[in-house]
C-alpha positions as CSV (number, residue, x, y, z in Angstrom):
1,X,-23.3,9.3,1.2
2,X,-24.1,5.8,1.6
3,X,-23.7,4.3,4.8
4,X,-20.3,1.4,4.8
5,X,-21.1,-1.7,5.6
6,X,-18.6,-3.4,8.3
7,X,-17.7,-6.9,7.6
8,X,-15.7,-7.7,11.2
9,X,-15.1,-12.1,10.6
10,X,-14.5,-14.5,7.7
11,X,-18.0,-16.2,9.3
12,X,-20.1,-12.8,8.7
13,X,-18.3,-12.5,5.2
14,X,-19.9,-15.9,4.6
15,X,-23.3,-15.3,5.7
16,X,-23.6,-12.9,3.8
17,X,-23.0,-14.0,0.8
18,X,-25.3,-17.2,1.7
19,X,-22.1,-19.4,1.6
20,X,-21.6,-22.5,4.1
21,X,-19.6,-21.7,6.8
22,X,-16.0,-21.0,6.6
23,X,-13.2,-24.3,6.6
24,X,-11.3,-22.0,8.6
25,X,-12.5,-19.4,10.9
26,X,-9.2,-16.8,10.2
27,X,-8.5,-17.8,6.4
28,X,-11.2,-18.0,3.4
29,X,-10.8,-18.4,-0.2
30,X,-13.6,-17.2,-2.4
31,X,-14.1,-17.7,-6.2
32,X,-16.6,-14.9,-7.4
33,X,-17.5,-17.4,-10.6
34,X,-18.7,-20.5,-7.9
35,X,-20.5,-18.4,-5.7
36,X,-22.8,-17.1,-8.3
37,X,-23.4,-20.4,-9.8
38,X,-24.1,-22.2,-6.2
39,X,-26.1,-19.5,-4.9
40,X,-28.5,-16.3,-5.8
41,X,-26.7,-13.4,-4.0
42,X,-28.6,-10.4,-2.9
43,X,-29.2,-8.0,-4.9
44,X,-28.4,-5.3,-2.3
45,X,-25.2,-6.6,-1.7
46,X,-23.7,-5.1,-5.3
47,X,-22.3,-2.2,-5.5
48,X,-22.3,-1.3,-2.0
49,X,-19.6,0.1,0.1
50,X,-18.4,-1.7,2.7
51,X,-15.0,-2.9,4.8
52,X,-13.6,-5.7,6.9
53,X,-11.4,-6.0,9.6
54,X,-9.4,-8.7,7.3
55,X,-6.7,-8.1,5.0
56,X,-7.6,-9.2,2.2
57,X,-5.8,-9.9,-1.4
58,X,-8.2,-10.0,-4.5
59,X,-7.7,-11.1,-8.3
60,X,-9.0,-10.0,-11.3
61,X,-8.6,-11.2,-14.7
62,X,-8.0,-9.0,-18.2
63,X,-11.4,-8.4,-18.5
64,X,-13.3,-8.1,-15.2
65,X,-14.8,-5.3,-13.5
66,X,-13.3,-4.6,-10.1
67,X,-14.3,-2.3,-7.3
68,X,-14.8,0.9,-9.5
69,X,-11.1,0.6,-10.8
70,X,-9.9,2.0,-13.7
71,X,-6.4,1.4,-15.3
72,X,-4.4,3.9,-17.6
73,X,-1.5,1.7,-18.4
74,X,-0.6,-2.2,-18.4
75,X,2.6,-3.7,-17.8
76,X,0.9,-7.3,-19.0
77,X,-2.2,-8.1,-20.2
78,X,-3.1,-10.9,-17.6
79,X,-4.4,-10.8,-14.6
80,X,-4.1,-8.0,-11.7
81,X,-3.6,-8.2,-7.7
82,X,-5.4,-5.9,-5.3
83,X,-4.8,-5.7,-1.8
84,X,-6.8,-4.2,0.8
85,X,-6.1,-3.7,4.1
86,X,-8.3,-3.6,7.8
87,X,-10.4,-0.8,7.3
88,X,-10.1,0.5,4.0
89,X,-13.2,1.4,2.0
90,X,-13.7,-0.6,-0.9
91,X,-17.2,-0.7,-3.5
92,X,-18.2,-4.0,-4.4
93,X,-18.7,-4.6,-8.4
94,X,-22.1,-4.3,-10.1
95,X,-23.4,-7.9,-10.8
96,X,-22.9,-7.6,-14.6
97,X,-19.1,-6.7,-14.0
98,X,-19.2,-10.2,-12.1
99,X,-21.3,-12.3,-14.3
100,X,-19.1,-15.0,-16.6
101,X,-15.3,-13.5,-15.5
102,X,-12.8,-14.5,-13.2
103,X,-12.3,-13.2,-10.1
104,X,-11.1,-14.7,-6.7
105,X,-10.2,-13.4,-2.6
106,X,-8.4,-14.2,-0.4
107,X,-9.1,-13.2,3.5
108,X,-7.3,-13.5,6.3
109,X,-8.2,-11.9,9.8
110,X,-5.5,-10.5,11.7
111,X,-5.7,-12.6,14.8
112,X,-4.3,-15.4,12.0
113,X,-0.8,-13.9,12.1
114,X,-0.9,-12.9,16.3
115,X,2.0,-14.5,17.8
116,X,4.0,-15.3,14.6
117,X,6.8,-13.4,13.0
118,X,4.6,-12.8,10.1
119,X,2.7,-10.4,12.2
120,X,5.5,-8.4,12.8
121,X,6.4,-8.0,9.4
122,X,3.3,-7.1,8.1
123,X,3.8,-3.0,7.6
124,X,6.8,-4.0,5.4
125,X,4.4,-5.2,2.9
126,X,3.3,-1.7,2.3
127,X,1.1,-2.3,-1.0
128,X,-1.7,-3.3,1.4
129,X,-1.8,0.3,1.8
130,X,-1.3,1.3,-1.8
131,X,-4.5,2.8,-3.7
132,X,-6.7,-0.1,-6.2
133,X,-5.2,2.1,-9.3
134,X,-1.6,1.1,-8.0
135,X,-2.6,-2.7,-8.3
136,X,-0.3,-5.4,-9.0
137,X,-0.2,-6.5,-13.2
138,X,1.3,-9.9,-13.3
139,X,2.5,-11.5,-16.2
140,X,1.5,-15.6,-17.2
141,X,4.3,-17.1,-15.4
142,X,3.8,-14.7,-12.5
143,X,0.4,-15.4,-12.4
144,X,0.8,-19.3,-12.6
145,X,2.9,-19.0,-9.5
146,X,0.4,-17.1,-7.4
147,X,-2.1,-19.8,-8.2
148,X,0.6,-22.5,-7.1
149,X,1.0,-21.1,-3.7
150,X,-3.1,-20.2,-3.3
151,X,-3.8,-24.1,-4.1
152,X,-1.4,-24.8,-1.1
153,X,-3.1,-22.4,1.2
154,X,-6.5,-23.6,0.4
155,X,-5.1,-27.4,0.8
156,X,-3.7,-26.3,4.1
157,X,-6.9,-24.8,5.7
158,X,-9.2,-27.2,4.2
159,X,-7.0,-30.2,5.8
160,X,-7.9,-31.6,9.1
161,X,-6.3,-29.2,11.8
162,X,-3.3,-30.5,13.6
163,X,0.0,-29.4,15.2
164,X,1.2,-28.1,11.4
165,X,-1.4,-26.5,10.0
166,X,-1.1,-22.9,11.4
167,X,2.7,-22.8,10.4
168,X,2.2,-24.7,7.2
169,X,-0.7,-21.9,6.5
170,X,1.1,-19.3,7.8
171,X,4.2,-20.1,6.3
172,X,2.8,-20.5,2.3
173,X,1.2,-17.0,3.2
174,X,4.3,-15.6,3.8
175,X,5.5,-17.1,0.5
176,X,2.7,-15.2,-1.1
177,X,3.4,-12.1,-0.1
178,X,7.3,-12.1,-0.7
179,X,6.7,-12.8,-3.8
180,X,3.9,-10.2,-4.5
181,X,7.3,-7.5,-3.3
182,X,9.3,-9.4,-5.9
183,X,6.4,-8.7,-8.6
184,X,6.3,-5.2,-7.6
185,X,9.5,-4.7,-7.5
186,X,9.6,-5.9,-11.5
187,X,6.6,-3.4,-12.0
188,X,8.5,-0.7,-10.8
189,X,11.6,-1.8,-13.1
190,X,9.8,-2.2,-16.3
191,X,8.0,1.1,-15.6
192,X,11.3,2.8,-15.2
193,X,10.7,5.8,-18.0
194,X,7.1,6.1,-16.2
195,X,8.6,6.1,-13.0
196,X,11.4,8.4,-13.9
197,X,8.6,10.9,-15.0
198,X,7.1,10.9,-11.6
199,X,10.0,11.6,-9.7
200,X,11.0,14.8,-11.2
201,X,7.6,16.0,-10.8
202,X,7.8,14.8,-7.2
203,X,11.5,16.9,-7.0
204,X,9.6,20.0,-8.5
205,X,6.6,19.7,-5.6
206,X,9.4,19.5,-3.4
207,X,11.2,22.9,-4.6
208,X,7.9,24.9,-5.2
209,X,6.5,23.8,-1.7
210,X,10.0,25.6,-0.2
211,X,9.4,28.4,-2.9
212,X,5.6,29.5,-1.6
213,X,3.8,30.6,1.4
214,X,2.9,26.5,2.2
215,X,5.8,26.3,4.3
216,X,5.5,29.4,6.6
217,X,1.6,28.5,6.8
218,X,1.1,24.7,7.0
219,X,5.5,23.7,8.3
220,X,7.5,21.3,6.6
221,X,5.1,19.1,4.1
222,X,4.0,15.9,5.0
223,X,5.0,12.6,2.7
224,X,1.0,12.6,2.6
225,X,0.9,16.4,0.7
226,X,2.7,14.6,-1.9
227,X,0.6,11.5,-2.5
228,X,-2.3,13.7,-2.9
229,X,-0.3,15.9,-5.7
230,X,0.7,13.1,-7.8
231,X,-2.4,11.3,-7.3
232,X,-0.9,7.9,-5.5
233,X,-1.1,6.6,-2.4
234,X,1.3,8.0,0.2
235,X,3.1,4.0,0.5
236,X,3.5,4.0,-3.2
237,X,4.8,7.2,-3.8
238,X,7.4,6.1,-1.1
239,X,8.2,3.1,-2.6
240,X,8.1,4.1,-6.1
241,X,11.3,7.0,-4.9
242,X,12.9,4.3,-3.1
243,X,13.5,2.1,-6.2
244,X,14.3,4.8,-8.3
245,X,16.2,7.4,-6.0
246,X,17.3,4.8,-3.0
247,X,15.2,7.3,-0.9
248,X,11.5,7.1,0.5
249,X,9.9,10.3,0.8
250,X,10.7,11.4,4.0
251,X,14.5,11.0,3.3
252,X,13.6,13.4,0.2
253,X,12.3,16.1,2.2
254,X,14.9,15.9,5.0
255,X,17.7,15.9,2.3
256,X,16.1,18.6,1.1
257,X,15.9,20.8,4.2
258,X,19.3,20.1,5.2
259,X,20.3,21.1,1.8
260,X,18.9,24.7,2.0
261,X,19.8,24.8,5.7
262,X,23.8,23.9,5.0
263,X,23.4,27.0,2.4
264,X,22.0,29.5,5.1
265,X,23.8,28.6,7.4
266,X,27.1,29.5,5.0
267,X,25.9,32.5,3.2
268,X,23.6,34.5,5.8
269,X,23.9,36.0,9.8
270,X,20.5,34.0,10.1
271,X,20.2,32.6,13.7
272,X,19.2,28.9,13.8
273,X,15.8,29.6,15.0
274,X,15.0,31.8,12.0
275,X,16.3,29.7,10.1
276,X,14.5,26.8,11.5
277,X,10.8,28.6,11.2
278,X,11.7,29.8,7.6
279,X,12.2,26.0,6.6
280,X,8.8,25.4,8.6
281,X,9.7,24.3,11.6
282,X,7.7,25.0,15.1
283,X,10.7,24.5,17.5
284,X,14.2,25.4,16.4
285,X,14.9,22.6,18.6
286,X,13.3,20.0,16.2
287,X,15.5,21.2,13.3
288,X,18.8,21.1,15.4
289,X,17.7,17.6,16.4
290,X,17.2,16.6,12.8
291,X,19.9,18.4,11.2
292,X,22.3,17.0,13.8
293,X,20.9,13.1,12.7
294,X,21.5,13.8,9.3
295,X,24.9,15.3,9.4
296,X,26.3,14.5,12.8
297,X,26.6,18.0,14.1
298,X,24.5,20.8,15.1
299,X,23.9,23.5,12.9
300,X,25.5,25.8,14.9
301,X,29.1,23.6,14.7
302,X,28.4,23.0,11.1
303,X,28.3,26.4,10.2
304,X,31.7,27.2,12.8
305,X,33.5,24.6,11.2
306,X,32.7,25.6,7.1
């Protein structure tokens, strides 16, 4: 395997592209199209993997390659909005998927948002952690509006520094990003028959997980087992049941378990700790502790009282 490159600041991301450096040393915008016609990149540096310790939020139109991505369905035929997070792995495109299309990112390094509110809202914008096949379609007038608030951004940081610019930065950022829930929110509406499809395929993982040896052999399942089985990312999975069901994963599972443990509790002489390690927990403690959140009593008063 080839080994990742690490791009740790907006100023190494620059150098080594052969760019000046950065207007900004937290926030950068760069438009694939201008950088090959100002400068020769390196050959080495397609189609390598590499990642950053920026978020990062990256456009692509109709038809340019992207990062080894592959789409099966289109909610619009415009452009499309990936996001990457610190960390995550990503393959840079071939220069041929680069040459003559449209393509811009955006980077910003965490220390932009430390001290801000922004920062602490940052894991509610969970398609940073979503997979490059769960990306963002937006339609003209979508698209128009992402480009309305970039402009500002990039006016912002390219302005003189002064007692405004980190909020006025910060605060068009923030913009961005609501809106980019908004537009996903509308992608998980118009995909509602999709959507609908993958949720009781999620409810039947969820039944034959209870219904096998999984549960006596690995415990309860993990909202991760799930991602991996319907082939998303563990955040969009989540978010995907939340719009459709009201419920994340997690609240799937634990409905789930205290579901089956309610009809135990009724119809057998099982104690709670066997009842706890058939539905895969460790500690009978950790089920009465759950159980107890979700329906206000302990299983043992539940099943006194019905």
């Amino acid at each position: 395997m080839s080994e990742i490159l690490r791009i740790k600041s907006i100023s190494q991301f620059h150098e080594i592209l052969g760019l000046t450096a950065p207007e900004h040393p937290l926030i950068s915008f760069l438009n694939e199209k201008e950088i090959l016609s100002e400068i020769d990149v390196d050959e080495s540096m397609y189609n390598i993997r590499f990642s950053s310790d920026m978020y990062s939020i990256m456009y692509k139109d109709k038809i340019s390659g992207s990062l080894g991505y592959g789409r099966s369905s289109y909610d619009f035929q415009e452009g499309t909005l990936i996001f990457g997070s610190p960390e995550q792995v990503f393959t840079s495109p071939t220069k041929k998927e680069i040459e003559g299309k449209v393509g811009w990112t955006l980077l910003f390094h965490p220390d932009l948002l430390s001290k801000s509110h922004l920062a602490n809202k940052m894991d509610g914008f969970t398609f940073f952690s979503y997979e490059v096949t769960e990306a963002l379609h937006l339609s003209q007038k979508e698209e128009a509006f992402i480009f309305q608030v970039i402009e500002q951004i990039k006016t912002e940081y390219a302005h003189d520094i002064d007692k405004h610019s980190q909020n006025l930065i910060l605060s068009n950022l923030e913009l961005l990003l609501n809106y980019c829930m908004r537009f996903y929110d509308r992608q998980f509406y118009t995909r509602t028959n999709l959507n609908t499809d993958f949720v009781s395929t999620f409810e039947l993982k969820l039944k034959e997980y209870f219904s096998s040896d999984l549960i006596i052999e690995q415990g309860t399942p993990t909202t991760d087992y799930f991602g991996k089985e319907l082939n998303m990312s563990t955040n969009y999975l989540s978010d995907l049941l939340k719009k459709e069901t009201g419920k994340g994963i997690k609240e799937h599972i634990d409905s789930y378990i205290v579901r089956k443990a309610k009809n135990i509790l009724l119809n057998s002489n099982q104690t709670v700790g066997e009842i706890a390690f058939n539905l895969g927990f460790e500690y009978p403690q950790s089920f009465t502790r759950m159980f107890k959140k979700k329906t206000g009593v302990s299983p043992n008063k539940y099943r006194s009282i019905n």
